[in-house]
C-alpha positions in Angstrom: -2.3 -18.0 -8.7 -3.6 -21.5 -9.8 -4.5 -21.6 -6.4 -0.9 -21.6 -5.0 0.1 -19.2 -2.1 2.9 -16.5 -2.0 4.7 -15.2 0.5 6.9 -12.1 1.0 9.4 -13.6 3.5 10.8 -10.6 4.6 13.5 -10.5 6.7 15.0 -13.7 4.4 14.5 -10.5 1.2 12.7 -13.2 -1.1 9.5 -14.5 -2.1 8.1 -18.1 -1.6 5.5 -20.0 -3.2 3.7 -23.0 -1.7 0.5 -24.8 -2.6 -2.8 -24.5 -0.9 -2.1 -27.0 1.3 1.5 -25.3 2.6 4.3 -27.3 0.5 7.4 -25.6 -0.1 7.4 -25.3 -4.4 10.3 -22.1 -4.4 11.5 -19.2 -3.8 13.3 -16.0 -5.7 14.0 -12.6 -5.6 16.9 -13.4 -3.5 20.1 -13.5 -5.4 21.8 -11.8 -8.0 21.7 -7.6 -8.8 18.2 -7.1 -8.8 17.9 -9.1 -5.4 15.2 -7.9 -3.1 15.8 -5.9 0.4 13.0 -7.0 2.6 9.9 -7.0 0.8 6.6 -6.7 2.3 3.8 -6.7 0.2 3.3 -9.4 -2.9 0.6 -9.5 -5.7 -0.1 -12.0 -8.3 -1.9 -10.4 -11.2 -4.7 -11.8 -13.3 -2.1 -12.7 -16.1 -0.1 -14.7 -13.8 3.0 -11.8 -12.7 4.5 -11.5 -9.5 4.7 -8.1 -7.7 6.8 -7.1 -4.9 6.5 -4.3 -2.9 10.8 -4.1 -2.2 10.9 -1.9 1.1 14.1 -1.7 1.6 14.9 -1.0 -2.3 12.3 1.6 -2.6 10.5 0.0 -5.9 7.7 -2.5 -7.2 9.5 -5.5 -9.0 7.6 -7.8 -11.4 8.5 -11.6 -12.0 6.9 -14.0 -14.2 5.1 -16.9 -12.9 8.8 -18.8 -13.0 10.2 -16.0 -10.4 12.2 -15.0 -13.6 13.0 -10.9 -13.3 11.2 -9.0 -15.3 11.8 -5.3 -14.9 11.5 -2.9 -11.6 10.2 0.7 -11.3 10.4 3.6 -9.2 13.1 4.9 -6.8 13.6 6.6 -3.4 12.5 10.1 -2.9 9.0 11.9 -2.4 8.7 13.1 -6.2 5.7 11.6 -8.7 6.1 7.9 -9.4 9.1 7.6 -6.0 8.7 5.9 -3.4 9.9 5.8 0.5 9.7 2.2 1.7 6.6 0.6 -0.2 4.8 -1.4 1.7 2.1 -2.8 -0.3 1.3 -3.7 -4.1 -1.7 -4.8 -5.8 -2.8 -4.8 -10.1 -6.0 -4.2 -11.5 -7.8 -5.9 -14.8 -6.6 -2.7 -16.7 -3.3 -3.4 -15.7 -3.0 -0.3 -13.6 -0.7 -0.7 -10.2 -1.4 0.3 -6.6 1.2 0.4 -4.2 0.9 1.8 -0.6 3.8 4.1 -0.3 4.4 4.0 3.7 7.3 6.1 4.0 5.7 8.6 2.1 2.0 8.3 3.6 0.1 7.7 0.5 -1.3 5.9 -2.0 0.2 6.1 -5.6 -1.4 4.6 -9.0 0.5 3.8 -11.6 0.2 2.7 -15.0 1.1 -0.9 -16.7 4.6 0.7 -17.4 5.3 2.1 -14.1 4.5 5.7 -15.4 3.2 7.9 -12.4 -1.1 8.6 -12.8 -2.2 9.7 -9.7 -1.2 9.7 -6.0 -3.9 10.2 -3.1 -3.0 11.1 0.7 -6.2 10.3 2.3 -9.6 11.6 3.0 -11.4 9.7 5.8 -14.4 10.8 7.3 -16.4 9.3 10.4 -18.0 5.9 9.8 -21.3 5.3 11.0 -20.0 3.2 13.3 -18.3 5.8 14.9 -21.0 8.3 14.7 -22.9 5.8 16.7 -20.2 5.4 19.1 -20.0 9.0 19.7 -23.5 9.6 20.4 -23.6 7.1 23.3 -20.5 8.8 24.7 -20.6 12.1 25.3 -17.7 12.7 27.1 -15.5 12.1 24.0 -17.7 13.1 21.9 -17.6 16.7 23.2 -14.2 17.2 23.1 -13.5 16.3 19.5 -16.2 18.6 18.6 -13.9 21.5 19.9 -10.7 20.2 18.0 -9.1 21.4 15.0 -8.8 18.0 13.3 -7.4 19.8 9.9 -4.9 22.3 11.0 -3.3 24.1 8.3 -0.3 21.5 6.7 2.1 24.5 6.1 3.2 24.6 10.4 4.4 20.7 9.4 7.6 22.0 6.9 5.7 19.6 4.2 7.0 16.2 6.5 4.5 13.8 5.2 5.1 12.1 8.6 4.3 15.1 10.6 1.3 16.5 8.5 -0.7 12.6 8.5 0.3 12.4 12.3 -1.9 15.9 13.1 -4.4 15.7 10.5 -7.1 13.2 10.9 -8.5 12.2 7.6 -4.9 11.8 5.7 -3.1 8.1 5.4 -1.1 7.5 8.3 0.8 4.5 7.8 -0.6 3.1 5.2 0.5 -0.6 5.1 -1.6 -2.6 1.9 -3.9 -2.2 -0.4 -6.4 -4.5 -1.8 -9.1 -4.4 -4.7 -12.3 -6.1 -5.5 -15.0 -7.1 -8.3 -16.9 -4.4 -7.9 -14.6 -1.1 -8.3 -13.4 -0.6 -4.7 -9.9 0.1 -3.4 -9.0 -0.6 0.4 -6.3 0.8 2.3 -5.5 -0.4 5.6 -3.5 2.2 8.0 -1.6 0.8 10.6 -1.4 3.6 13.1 -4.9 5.0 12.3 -6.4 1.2 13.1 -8.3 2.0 10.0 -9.2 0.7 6.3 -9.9 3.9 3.8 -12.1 3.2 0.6 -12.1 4.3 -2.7 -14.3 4.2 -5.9 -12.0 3.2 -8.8 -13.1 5.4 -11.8 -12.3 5.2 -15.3 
């Protein structure tokens, strides 16, 4: 934003800006009702609002470019439009908000209101890169070709947890998500060691 930087400082449960060069401007989020409990992920949309991702709170909270509250949406559970610990936050041009729900291991998309659109769990296939990988090596190759990598989700008791740690393609801890110019989503999983893409559409 105008070329400034900002920072979800975490364990301090605020948000700082600095310049490009690293000087201290402010900070916010951090007092008052609406106060934020260890937010990870921050966005500064194209109109100039703040985003964060408040992990500990279980919502997205928007600012204005002052660090003046806005509004905040979402709550904890696993329903449409909750989330478990968000980790991650980011707007399109449309207005249309991303956040990376970690605790619930996926990817919801919301509206410019907050109202629930769509949520996506994950479907990753092999990357060239690993289909080249596997055809110089055999001997792990070989094995994976005899796995089940999709067991049936029902044996997990619907555990989000459970069913993304056993089936290969689904989000497993999926920390931030970023957009570009060109249509594409990226979501990077932390315990997958992985970045999924997706084709924005509409």
């Amino acid at each position: 934003s105008d070329e400034n930087l900002f920072v979800a400082d975490h364990m301090n449960n605020r948000i700082q800006k600095f310049t490009k060069d690293g000087n201290y401007i402010f900070s916010f989020g951090d007092k008052g009702q609406d106060a934020l409990n260890m937010p990870w992920g921050v966005f500064v949309s194209g109109d100039g609002f703040v985003y964060a991702a408040d992990w500990g709170n279980d919502r997205i909270v928007k600012y204005d470019s002052s660090g003046d509250f806005i509004r905040s949406f979402g709550s904890r559970g696993s329903r449409k439009g909750q989330f478990k610990n968000p980790s991650g936050v980011a707007v399109d041009k449309d207005g249309y908000i991303y956040v990376t729900d970690w605790g619930n291991e996926r990817l919801e998309i919301l509206d410019k209101n907050g109202n629930f659109i769509e949520s996506l769990r994950g479907q990753a296939t092999i990357s060239k890169w690993a289909d080249e990988y596997f055809d110089g090596n055999y001997e792990e190759a070989e094995p994976r070709s005899r796995s089940n990598l999709e067991p049936d989700p029902i044996q997990f008791g619907g555990v989000p947890h459970e069913e993304s740690a056993h089936i290969e393609k689904l989000f497993w801890g999926p920390t931030s998500v970023k957009l570009d110019n060109d249509g594409k989503v990226y979501v990077t999983e932390s315990n997958r060691h992985r970045v999924q893409i997706y084709e924005r559409t509409g």
